[in-house]
N, C-alpha and C positions, 0 to 999 in steps of 0.2 A: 829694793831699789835697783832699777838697772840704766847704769849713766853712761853714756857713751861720746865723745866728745863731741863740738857742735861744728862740723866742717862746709853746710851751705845756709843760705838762707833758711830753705826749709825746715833743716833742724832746727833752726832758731825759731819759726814759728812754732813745732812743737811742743819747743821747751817753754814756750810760753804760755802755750793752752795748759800744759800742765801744771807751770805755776799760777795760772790764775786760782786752779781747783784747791792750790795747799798752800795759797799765802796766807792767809790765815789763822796756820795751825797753830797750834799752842807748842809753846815754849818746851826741849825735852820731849819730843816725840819723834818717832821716826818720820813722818810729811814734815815735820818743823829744821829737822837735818837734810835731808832730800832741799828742801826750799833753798837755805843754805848752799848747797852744794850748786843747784840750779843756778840761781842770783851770780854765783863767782864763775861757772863758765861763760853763762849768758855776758858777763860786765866783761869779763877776756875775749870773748868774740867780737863784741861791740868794739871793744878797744882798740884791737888788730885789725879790725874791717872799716869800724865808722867811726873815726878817731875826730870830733866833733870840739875838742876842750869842756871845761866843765860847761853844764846849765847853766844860766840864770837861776837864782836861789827862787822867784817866785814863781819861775816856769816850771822849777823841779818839784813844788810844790803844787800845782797843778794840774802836772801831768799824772802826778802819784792820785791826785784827786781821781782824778778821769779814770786812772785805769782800776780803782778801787770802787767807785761810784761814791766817795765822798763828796759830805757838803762841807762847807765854811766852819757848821756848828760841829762837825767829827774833828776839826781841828784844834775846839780849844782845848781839850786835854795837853796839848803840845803846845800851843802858841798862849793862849789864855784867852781871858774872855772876849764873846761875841765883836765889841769895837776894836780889841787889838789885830785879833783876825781879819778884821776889815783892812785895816791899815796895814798891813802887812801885804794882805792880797791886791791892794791899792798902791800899793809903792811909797807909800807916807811914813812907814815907818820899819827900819831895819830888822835883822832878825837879830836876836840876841844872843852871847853864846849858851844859856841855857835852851833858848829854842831851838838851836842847832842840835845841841846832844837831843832832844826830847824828841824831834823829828826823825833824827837819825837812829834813834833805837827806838820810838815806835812806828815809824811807818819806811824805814830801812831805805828812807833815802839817803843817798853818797855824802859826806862830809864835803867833797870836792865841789858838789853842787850849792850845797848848803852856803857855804862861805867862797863861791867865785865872786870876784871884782864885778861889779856891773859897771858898762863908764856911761 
């Protein structure tokens, strides 16, 4: 693993082609700490450059979608069955604080996201 801080954009797209190839990894590996590591300079870069306030919880859901290539149906593990994920991805129904932890340790979206105010 060779990490070197992330100082322009560029690096930042780097750091990203790389994590797309080791998001993945399994829990306990060396790509699985690399990711790790990745994830926390990338989110310190972002913070100090494009200080945006949290997500929308169902944007951040979304977006995690998109950049995974998940469907609806990859989310009931986390949110639960087919109609709940609907309504969630519909805005009809909140998340809960178990689908908050459940998203945020499996698909490593932010807490911050998870549980911002929508008004």
């Amino acid at each position: 693993m060779n990490i070197k801080p992330i100082l322009i954009d560029n690096d930042l797209k780097a750091f990203f082609l790389r994590l797309e190839s080791i998001f993945q990894a399994e829990d306990q590996t060396p790509e699985a700490d690399e990711r790790d590591v990745l994830v926390t300079l990338v989110e310190a870069y972002e913070n100090k450059h494009y200080d945006l306030g949290p997500a929308d919880p169902v944007e951040a859901i979304k977006f995690r979608m998109e950049q995974q290539g998940l469907t609806a149906r990859d989310l009931e593990p986390f949110i639960g069955p087919s109609g709940r994920v609907s309504e969630v991805l519909n805005r009809k129904r909140r998340l809960s604080l178990r689908m908050v932890k459940s998203l945020h340790d499996g698909l490593k979206i932010p807490y911050e996201s998870l549980l911002a105010e929508v008004p």
